[in-house]
VEXFI-84879 format. One record per residue: residue in three letters; x, y, z of N, C-alpha, C, O in turn. Coordinates in steps of 0.2 Angstrom, whole numbers, padded with zeros to 4 digits, always signed. Each point is the difference from the previous one (the first is absolute). Layout:
BEGIN
AlaXYZXYZXYZXYZ...
This chain:
BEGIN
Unk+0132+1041+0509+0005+0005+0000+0004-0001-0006+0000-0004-0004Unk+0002+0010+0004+0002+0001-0010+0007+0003+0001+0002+0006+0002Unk+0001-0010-0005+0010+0003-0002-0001+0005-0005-0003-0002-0005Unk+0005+0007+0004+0004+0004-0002+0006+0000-0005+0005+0002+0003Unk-0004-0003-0006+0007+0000-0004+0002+0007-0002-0004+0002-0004Unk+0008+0000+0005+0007+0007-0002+0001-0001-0008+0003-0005-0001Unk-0005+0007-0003+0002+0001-0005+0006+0002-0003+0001+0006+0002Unk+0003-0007-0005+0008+0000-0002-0001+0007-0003-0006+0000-0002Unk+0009+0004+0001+0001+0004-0004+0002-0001-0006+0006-0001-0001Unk-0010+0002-0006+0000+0000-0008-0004-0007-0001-0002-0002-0005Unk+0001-0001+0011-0005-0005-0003-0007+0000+0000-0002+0005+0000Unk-0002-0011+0001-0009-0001+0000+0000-0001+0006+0002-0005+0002Unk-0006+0011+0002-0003-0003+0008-0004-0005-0002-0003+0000-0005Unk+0004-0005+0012-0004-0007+0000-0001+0001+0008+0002+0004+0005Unk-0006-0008-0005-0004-0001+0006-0003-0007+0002-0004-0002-0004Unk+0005+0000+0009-0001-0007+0002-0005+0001+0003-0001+0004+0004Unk-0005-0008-0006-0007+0001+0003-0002-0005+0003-0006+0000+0002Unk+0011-0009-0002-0002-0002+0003+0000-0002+0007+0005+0001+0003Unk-0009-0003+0001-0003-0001+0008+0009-0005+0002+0003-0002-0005Unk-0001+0002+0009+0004-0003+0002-0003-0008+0002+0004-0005-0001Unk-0008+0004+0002-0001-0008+0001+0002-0003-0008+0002-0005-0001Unk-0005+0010-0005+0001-0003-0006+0004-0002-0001+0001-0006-0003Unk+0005+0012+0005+0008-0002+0000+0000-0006+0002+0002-0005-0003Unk-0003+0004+0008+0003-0008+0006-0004-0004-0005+0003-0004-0004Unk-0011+0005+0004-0001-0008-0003+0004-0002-0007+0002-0006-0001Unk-0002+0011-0003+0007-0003-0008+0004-0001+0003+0004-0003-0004Unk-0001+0005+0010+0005-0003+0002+0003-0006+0002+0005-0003-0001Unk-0013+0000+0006+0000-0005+0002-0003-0006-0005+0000-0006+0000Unk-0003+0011-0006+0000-0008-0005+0006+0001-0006+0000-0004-0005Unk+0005+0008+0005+0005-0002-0002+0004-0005+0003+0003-0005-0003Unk-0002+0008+0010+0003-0006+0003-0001-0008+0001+0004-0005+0000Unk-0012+0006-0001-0003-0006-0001+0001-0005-0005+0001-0006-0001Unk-0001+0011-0004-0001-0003-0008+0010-0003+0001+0001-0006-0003Unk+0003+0008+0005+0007+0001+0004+0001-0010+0002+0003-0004-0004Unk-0005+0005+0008-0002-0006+0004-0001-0004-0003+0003-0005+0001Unk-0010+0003-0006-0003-0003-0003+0005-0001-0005+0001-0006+0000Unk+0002+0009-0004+0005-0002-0005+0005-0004+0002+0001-0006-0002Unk+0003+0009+0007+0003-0006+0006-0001-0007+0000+0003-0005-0002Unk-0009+0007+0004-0001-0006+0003-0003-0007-0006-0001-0006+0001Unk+0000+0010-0006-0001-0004-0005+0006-0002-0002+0001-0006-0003Unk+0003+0010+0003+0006-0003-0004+0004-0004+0006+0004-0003-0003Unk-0005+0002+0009+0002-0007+0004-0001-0003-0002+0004-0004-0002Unk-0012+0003+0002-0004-0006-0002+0002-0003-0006+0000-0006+0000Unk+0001+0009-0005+0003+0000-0008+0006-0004+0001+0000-0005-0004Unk+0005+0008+0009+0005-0003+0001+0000-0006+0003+0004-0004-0003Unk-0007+0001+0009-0003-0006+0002+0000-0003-0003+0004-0006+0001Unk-0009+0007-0009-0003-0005-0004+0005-0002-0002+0001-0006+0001Unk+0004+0010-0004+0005-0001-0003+0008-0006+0002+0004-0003-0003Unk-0007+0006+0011+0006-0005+0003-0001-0007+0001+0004-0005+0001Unk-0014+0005+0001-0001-0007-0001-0001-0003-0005+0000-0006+0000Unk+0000+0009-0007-0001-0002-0007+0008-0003-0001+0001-0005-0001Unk+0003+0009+0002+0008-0002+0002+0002-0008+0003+0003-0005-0002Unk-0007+0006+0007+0003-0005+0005-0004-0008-0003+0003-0005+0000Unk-0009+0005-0003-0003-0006-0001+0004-0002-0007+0002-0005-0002Unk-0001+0011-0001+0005-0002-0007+0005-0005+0002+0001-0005-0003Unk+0003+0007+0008+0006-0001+0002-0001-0008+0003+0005-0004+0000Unk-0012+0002+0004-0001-0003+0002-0002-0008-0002+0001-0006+0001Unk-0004+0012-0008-0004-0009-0004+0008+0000-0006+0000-0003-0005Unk+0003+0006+0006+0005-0002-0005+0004-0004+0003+0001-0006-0003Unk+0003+0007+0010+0000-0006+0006-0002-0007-0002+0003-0005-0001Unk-0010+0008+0003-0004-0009+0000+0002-0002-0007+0003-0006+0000Unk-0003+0009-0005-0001-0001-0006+0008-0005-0001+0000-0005-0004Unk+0005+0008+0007+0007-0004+0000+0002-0005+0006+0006-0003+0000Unk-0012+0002+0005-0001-0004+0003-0003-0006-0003+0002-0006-0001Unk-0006+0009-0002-0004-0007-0005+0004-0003-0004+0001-0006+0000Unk+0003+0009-0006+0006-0001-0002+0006-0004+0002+0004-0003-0003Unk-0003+0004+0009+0004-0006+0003+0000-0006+0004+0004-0004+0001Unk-0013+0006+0001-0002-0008+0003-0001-0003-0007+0000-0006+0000Unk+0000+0008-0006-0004-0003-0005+0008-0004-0003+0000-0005-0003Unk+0005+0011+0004+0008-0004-0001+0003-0003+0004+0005-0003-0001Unk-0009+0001+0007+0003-0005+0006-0004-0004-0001+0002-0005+0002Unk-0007+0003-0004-0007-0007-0002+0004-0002-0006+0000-0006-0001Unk+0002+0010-0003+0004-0004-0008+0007-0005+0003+0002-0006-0002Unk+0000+0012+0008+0009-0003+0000-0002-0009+0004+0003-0006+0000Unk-0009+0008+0004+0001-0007+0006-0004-0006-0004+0001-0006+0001Unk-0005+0009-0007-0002-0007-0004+0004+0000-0005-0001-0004-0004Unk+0008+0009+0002+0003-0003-0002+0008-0005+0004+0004-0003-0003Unk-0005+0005+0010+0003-0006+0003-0001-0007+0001+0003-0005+0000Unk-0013+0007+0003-0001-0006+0001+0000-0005-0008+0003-0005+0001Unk-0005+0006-0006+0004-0002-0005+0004-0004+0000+0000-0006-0001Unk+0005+0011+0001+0009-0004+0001-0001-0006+0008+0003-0005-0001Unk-0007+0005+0006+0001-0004+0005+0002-0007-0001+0003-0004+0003Unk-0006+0003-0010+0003-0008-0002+0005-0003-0002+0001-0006+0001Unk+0005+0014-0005+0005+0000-0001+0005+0000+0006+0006-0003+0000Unk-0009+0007+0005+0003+0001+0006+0002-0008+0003+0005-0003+0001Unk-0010+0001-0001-0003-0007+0004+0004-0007-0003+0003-0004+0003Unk-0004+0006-0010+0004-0006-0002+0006+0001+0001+0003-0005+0003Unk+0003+0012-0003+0008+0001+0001+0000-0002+0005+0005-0003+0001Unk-0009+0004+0006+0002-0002+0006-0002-0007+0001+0004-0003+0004Unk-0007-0001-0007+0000-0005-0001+0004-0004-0003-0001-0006+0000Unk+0007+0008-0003+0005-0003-0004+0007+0004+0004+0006-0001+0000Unk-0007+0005+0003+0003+0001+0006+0002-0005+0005+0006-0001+0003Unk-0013-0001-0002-0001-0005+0006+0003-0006-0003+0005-0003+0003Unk-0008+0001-0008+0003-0007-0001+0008+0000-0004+0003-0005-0002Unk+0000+0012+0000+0008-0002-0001+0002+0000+0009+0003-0005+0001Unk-0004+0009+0005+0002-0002+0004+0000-0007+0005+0004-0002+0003Unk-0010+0000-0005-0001-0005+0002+0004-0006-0005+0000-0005+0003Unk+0001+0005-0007+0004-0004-0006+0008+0000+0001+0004-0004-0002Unk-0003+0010+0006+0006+0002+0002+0002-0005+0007+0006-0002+0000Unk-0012+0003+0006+0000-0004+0003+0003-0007+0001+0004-0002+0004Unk-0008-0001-0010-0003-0005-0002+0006-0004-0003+0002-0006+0002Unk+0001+0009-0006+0006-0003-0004+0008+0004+0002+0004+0002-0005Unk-0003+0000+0010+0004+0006+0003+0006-0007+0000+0005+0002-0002Unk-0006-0009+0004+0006-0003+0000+0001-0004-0007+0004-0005+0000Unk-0008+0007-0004+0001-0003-0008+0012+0000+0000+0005+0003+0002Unk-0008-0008-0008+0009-0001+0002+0002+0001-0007-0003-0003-0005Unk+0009+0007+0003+0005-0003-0006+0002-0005+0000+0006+0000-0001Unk-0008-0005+0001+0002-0006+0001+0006-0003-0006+0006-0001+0001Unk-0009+0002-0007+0010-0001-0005+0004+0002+0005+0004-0004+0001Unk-0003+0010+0002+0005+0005+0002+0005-0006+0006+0006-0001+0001Unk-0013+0000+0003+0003-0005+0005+0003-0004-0003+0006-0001+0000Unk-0011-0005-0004+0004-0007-0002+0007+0002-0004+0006-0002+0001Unk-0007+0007-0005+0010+0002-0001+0003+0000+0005+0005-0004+0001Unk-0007+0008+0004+0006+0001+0005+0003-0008+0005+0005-0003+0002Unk-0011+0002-0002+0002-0010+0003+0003-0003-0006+0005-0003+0002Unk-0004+0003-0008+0000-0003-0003+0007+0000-0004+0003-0004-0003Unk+0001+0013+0005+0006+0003-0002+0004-0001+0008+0005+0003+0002Unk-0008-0009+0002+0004+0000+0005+0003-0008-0001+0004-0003+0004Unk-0008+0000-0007+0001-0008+0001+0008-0001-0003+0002+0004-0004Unk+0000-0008+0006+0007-0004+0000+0000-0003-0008-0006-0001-0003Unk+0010+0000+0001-0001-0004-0008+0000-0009+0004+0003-0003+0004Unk-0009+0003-0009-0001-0006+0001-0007-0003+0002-0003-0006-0001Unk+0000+0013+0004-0006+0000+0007-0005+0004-0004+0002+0003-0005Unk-0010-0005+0008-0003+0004-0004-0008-0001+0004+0000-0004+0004Unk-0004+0008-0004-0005+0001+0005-0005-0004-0001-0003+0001-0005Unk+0000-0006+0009-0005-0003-0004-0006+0000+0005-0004-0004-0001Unk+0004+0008+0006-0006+0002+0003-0001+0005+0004+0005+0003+0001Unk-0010-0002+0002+0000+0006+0006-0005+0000+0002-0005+0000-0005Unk+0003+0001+0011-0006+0003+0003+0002+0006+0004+0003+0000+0005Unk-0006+0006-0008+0000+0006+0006-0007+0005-0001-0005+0000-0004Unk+0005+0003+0010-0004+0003+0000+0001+0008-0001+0006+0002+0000Unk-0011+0002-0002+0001+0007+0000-0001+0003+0008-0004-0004+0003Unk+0006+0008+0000+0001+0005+0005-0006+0004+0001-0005+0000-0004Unk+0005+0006+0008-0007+0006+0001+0002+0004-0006+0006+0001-0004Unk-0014+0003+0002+0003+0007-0004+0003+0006+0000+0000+0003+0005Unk+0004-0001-0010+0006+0003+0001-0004+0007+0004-0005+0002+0000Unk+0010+0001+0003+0000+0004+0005+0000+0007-0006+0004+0001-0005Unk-0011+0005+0007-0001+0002-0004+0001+0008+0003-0005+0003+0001Unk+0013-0001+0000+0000+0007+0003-0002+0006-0006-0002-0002-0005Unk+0002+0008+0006+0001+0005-0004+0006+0000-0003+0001+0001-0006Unk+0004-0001+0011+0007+0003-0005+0001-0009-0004-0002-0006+0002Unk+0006+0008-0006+0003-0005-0003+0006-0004+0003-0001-0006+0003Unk+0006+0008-0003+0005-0001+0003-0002-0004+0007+0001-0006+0000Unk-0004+0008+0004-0004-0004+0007-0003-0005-0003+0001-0005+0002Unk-0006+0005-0007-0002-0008-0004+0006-0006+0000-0001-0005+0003Unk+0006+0007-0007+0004-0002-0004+0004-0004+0005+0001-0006-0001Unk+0003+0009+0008+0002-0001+0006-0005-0004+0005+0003-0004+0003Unk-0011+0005-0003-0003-0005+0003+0001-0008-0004+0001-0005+0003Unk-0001+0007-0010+0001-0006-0004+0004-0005+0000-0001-0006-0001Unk+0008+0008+0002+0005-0002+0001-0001-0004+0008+0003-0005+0000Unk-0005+0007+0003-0001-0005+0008-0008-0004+0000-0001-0003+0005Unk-0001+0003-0007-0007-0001+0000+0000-0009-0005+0003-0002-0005Unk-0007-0002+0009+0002-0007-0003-0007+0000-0005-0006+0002+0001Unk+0010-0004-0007-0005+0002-0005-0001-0008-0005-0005+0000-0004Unk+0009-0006+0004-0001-0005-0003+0006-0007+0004+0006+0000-0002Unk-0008-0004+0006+0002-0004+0004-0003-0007-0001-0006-0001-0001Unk+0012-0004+0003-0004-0007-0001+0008-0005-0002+0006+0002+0000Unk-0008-0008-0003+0005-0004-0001+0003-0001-0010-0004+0000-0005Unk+0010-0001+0005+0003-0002-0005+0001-0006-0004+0002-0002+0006Unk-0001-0002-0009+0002-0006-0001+0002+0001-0006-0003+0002-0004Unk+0011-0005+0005+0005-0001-0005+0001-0005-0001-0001-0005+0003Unk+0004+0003-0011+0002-0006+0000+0006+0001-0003+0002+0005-0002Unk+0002-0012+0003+0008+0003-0002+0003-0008+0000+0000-0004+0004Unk+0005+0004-0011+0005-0007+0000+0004-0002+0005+0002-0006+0001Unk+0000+0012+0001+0006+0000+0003-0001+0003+0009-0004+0004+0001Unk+0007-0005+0004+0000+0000+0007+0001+0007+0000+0005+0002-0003Unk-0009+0004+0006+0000+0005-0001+0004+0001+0007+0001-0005+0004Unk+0002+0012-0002+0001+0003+0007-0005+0005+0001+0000+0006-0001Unk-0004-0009+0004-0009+0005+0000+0003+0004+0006-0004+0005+0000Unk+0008-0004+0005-0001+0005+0002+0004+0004-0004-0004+0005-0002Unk+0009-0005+0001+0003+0005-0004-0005+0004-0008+0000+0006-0001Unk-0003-0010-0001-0006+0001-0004-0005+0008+0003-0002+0005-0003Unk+0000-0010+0010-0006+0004+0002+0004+0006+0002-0004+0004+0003Unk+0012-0002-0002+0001+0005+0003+0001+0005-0008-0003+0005+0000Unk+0006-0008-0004-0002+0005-0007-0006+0001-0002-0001+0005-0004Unk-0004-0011+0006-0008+0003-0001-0002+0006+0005-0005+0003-0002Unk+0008+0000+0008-0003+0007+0003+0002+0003-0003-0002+0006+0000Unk+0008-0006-0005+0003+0009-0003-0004+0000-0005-0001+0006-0001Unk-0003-0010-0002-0007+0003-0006-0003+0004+0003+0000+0001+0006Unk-0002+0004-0013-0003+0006+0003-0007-0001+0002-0003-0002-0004Unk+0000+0002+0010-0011+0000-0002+0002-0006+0005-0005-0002+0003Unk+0013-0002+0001-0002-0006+0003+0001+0004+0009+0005+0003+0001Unk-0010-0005+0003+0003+0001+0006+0002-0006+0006+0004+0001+0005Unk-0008-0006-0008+0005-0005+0004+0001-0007-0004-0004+0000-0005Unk+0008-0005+0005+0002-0006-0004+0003-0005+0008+0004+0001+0004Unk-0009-0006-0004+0003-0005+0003+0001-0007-0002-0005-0001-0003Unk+0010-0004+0003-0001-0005-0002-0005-0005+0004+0000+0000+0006Unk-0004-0003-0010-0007-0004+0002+0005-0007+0003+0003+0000+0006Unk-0002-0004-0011+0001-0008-0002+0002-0002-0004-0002+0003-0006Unk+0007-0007+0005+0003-0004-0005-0004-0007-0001-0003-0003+0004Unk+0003+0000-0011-0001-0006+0000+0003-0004-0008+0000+0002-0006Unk+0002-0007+0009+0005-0007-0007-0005-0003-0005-0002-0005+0003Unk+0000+0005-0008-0002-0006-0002-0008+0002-0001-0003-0002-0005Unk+0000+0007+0010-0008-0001-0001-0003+0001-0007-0005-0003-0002Unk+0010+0006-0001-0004+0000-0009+0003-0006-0004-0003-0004-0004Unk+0009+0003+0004+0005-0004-0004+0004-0002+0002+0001+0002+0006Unk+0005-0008-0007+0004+0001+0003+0007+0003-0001+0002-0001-0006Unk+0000+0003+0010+0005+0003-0001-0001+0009+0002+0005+0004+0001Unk-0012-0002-0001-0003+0006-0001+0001+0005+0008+0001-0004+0006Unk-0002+0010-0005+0001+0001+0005-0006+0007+0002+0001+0006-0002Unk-0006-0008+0006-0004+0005+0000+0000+0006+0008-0001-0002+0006Unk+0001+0008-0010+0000+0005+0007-0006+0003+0002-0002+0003-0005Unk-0001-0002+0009-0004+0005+0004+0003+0005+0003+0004-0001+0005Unk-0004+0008-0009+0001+0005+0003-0005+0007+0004-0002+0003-0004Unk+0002-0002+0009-0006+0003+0000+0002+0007+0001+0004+0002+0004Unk-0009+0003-0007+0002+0005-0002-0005+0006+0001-0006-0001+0000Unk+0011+0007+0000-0008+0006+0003+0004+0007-0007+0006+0002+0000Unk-0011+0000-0004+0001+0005-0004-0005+0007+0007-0003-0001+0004Unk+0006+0007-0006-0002+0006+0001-0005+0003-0005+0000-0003-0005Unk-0005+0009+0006-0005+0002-0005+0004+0002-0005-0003+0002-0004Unk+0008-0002+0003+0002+0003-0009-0002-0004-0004-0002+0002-0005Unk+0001-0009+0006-0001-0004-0004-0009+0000-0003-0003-0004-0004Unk+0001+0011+0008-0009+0001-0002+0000+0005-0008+0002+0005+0000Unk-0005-0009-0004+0001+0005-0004-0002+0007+0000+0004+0005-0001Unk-0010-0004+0003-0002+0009+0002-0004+0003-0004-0002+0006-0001Unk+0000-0013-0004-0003+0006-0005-0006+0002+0002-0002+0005-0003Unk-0002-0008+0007-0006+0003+0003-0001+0004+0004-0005+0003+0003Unk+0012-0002-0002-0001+0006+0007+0002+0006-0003+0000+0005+0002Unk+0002-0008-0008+0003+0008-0005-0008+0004-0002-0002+0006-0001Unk-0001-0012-0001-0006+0001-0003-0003+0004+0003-0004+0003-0004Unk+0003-0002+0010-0001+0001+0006+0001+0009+0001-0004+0005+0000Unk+0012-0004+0000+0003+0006+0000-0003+0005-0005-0003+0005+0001Unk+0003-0008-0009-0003+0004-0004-0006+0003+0000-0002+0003-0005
């Protein structure tokens, strides 16, 4: 069957002579061709988006690698230092232990002045046996130190005086408790003659408090 076309007036009759299926089939390979463009250009697009995605992905690894390679440098360079490590804790260990160890170390000048600033004119010290006490009491605050110290028996034991002259030893040992560092003074013994004659020798026995510790290892210690 054959279309007709109406001619416009003032122009060129034309006439379509083609079959109607011809129409459909250019139609349906336009559409086709339609399609295939499409569908190429998905595919195009695909490529694109996995070409995308693998970029994204070895640059990833690629800054993964980058920081396992910055985390193998950091831990050999710690293990490195382990020896540095090792030794401060080890000088750690032994100022605490040091601290321990010598916690009832004594000023000792500091004491014999104080015995010494109490004797009577005349008298003078010519022996002793004492012992040191437990290690000083090691709180965090200070003040709480200082206060344990003061009660805490830190150097105790016996005095021996010598003296020309007949002493009044109790009155003595009651002015030896106001020394500062003393917390107790009792009179031991008297005795006539045992060095010399005419001589007069005292045993007093005596308890100092932790002040009398010097501290310097425990300071050593804090630092």
């Amino acid at each position: 069957m054959t279309r007709i076309t109406v001619a416009t007036p003032g122009g060129t009759p034309r006439v379509d002579l083609l079959p109607r299926s011809e129409v459909e089939r250019r139609e349906r390979d336009a559409l086709g061709r339609t399609w295939v463009r499409a569908g190429l250009l998905a595919i195009l697009l695909a490529i694109v988006l996995i070409a995308a995605a693998f970029a994204v992905n070895l640059f990833a690894q690629q800054r993964l690698a980058a920081e396992q390679a910055r985390s193998s440098q950091l831990i050999g360079q710690i293990a490195g230092l382990s020896d540095v490590s090792n030794a401060l804790k080890t000088e750690a260990d032994l100022t605490r232990f040091r601290a321990d160890a010598m916690g009832s170390d004594l000023s000792w000048t500091a004491i014999l002045n104080r015995i010494r600033g109490t004797l009577p004119a005349g008298t003078s010290l010519v022996g002793f046996e004492l012992t040191t006490g437990a290690a000083p009491a090691t709180a965090g605050d200070g003040k709480a130190d200082e206060k344990a110290a003061k009660t805490a028996v830190g150097l105790t034991g016996t005095l021996t005086l010598d003296s020309g002259t007949a002493l009044d030893l109790g009155a003595y040992v009651r002015s030896l408790r106001t020394v500062d560092g003393v917390l107790t003074a009792d009179a031991n013994s008297t005795t006539s003659g045992a060095t010399a004659a005419g001589r007069f020798t005292y045993k007093v026995d005596i308890t100092f408090d932790q002040t009398v510790y010097s501290g310097s290892y425990t300071k050593a210690v804090e630092k």
